[in-house]
PQR file with spaces between the fields and no chain letter, atoms N, CA, C, O and H, PARSE charges and radii, in Angstrom:
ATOM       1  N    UNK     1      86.475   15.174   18.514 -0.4000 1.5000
ATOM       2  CA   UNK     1      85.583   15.411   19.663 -0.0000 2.0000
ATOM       3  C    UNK     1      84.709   16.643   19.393  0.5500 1.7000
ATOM       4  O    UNK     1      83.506   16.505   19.613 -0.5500 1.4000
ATOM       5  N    UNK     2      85.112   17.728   18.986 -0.4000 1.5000
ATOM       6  CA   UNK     2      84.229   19.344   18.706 -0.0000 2.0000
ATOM       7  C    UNK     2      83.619   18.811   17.438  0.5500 1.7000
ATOM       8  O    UNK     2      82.415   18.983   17.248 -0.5500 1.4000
ATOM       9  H    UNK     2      86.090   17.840   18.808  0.4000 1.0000
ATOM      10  N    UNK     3      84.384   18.157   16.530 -0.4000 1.5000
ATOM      11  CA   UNK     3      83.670   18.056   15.141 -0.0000 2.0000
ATOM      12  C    UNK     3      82.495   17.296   15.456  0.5500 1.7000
ATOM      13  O    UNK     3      81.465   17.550   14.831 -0.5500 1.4000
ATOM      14  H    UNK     3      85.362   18.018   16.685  0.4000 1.0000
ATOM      15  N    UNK     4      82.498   16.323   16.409 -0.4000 1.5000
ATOM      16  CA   UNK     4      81.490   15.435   16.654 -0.0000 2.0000
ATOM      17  C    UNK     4      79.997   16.008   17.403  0.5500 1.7000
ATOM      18  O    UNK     4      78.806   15.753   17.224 -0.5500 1.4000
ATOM      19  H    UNK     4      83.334   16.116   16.917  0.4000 1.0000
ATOM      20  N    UNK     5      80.792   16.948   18.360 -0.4000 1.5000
ATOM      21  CA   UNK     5      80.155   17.588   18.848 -0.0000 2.0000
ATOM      22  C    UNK     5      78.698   18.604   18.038  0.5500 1.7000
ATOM      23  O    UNK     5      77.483   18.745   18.178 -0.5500 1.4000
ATOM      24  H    UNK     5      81.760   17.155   18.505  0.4000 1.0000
ATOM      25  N    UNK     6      79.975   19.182   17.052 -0.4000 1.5000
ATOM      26  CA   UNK     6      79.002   20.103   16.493 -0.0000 2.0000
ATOM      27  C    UNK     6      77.920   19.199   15.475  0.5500 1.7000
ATOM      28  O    UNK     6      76.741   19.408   15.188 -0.5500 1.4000
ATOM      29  H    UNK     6      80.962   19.068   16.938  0.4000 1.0000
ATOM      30  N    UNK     7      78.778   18.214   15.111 -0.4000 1.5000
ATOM      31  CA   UNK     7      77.359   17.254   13.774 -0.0000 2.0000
ATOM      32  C    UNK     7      76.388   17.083   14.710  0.5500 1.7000
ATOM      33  O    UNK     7      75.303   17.335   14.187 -0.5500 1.4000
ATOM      34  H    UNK     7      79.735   18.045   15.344  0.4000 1.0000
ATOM      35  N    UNK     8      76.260   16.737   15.983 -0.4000 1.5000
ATOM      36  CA   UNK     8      75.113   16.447   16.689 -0.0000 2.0000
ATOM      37  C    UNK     8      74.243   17.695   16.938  0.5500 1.7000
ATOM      38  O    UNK     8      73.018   17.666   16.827 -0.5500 1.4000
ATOM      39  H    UNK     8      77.142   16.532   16.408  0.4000 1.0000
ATOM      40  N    UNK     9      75.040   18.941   17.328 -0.4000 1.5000
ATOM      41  CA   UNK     9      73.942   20.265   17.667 -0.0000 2.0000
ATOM      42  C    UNK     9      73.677   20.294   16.111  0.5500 1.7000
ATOM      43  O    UNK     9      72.674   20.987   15.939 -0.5500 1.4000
ATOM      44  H    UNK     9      76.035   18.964   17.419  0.4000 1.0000
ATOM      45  N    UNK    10      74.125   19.865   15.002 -0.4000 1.5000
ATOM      46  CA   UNK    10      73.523   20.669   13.645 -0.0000 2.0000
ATOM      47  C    UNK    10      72.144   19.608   13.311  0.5500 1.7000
ATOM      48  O    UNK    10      71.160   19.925   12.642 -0.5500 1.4000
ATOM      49  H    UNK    10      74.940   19.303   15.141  0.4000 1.0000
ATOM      50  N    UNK    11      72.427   18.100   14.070 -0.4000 1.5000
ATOM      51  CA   UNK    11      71.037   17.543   13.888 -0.0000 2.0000
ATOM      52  C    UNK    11      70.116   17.856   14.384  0.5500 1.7000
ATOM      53  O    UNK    11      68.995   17.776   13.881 -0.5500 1.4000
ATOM      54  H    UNK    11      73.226   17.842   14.613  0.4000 1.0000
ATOM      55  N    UNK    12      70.396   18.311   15.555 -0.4000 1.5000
ATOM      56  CA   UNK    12      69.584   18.713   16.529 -0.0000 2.0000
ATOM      57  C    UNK    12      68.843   19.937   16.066  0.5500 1.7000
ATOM      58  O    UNK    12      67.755   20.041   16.633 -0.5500 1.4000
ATOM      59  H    UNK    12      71.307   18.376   15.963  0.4000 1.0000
ATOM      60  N    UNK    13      69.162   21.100   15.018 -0.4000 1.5000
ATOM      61  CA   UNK    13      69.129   22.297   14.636 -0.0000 2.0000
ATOM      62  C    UNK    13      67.990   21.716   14.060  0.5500 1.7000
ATOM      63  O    UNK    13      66.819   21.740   14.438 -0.5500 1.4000
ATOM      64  H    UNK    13      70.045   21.016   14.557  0.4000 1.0000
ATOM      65  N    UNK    14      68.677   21.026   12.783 -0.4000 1.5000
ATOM      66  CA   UNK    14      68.045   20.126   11.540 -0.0000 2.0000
ATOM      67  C    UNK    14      66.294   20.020   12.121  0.5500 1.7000
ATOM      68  O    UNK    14      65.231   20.518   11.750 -0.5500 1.4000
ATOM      69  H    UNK    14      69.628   21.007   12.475  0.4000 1.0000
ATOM      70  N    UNK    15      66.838   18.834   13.507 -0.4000 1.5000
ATOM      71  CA   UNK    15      65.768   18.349   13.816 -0.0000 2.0000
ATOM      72  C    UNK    15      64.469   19.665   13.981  0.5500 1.7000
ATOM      73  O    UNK    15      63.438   19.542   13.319 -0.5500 1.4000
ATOM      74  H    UNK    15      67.701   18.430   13.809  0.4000 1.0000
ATOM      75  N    UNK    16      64.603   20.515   14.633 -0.4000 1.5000
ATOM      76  CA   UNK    16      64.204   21.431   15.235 -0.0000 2.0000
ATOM      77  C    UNK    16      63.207   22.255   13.850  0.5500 1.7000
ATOM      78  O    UNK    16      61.998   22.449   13.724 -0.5500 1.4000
ATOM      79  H    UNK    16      65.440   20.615   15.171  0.4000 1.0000
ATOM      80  N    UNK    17      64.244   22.539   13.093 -0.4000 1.5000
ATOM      81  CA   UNK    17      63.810   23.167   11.639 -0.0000 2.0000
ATOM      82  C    UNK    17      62.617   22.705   11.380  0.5500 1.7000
ATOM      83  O    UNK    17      61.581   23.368   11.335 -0.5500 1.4000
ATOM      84  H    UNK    17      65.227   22.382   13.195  0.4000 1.0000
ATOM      85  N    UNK    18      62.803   20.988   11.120 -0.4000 1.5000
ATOM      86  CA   UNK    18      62.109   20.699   10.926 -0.0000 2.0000
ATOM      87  C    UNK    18      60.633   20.289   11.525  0.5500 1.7000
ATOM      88  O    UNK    18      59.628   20.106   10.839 -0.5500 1.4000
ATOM      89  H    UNK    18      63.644   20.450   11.157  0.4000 1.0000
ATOM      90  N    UNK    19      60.717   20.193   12.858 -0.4000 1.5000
ATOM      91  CA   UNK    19      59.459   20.432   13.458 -0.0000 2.0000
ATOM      92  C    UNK    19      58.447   21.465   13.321  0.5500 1.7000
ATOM      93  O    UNK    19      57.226   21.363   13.196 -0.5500 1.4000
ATOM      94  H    UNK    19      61.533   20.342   13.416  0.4000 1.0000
ATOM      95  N    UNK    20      59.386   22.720   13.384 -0.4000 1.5000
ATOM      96  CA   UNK    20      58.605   24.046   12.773 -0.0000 2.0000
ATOM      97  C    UNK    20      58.207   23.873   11.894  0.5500 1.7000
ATOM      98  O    UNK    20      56.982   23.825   11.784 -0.5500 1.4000
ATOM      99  H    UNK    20      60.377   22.803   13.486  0.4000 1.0000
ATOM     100  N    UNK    21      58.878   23.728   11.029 -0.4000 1.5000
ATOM     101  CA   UNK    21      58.317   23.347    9.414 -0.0000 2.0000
ATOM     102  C    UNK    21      56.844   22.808    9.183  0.5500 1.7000
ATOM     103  O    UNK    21      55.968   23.052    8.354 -0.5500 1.4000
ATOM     104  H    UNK    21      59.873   23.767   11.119  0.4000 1.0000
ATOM     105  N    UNK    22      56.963   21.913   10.352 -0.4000 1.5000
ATOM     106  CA   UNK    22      55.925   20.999   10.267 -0.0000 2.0000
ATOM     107  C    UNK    22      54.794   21.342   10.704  0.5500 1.7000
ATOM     108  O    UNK    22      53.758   21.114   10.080 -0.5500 1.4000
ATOM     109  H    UNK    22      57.675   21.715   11.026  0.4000 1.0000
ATOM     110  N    UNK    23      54.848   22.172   12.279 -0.4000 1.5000
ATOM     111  CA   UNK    23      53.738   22.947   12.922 -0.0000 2.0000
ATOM     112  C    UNK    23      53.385   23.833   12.038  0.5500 1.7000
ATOM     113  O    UNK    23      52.161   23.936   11.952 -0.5500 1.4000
ATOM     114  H    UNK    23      55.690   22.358   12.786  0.4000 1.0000
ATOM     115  N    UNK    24      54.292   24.868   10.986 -0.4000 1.5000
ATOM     116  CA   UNK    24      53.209   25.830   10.221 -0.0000 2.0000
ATOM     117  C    UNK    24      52.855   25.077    9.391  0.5500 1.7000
ATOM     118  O    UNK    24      51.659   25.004    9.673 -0.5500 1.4000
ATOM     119  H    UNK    24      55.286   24.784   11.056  0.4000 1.0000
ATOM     120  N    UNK    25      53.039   24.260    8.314 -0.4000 1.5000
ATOM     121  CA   UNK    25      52.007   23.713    7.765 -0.0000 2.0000
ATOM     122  C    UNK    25      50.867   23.219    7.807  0.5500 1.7000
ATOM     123  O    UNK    25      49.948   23.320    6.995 -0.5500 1.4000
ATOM     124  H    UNK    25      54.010   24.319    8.085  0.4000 1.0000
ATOM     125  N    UNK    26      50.972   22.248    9.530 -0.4000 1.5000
ATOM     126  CA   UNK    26      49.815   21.867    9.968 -0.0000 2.0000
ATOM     127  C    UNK    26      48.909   23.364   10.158  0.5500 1.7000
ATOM     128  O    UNK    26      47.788   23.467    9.659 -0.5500 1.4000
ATOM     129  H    UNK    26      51.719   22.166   10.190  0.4000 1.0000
ATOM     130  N    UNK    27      49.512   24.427   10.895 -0.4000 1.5000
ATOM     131  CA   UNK    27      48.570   25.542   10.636 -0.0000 2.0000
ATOM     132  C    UNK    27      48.282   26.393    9.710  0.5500 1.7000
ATOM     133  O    UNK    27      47.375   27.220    9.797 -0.5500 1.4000
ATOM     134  H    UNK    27      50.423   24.344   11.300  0.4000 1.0000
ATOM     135  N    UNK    28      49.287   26.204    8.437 -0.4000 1.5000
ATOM     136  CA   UNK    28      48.219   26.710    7.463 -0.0000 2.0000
ATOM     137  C    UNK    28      47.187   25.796    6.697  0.5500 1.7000
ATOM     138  O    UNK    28      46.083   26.147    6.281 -0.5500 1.4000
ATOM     139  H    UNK    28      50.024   25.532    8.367  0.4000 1.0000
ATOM     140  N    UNK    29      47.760   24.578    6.598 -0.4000 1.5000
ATOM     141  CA   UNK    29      46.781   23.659    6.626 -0.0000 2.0000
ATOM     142  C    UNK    29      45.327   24.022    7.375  0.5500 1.7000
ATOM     143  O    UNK    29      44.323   24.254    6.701 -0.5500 1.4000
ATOM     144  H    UNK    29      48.657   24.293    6.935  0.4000 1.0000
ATOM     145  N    UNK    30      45.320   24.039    8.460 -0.4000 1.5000
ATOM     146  CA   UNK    30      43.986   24.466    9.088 -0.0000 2.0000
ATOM     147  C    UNK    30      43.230   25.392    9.045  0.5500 1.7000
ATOM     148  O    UNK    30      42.029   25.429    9.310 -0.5500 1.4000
ATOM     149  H    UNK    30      46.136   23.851    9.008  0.4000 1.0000
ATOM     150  N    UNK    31      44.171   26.470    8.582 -0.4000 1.5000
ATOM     151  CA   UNK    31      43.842   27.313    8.083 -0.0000 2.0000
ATOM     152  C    UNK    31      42.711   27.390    6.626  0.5500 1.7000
ATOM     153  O    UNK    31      41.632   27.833    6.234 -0.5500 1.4000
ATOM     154  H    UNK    31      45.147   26.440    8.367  0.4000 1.0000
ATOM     155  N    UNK    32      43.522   26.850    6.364 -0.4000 1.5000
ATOM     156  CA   UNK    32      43.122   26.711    4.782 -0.0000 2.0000
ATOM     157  C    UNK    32      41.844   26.275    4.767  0.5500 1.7000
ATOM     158  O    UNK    32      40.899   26.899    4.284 -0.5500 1.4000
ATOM     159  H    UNK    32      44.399   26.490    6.682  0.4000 1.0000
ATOM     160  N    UNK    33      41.773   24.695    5.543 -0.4000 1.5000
ATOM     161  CA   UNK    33      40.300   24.009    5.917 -0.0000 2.0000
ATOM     162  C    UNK    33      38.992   24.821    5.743  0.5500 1.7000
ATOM     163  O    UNK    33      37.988   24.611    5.062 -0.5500 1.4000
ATOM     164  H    UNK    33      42.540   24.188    5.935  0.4000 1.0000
ATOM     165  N    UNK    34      39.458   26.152    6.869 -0.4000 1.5000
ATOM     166  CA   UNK    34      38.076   26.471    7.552 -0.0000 2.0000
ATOM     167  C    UNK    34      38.293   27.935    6.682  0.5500 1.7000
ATOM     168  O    UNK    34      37.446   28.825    6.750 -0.5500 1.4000
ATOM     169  H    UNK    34      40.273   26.323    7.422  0.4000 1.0000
């Protein structure tokens, strides 16, 4: 039940990471553009 628990908040982390990840690139990406 906790073990289960925690694999889901660590996707959730995961997930998260990776959104950021994603927003600065898109802004240095845009960066970069202009």
């Amino acid at each position: 039940m906790l073990n289960r628990h925690l694999s889901i908040g660590l996707k959730i982390k995961l997930y998260i990471h990776y959104f950021f990840f994603f927003l600065f690139c898109r802004l240095v990406s845009s960066c970069w553009c202009f």
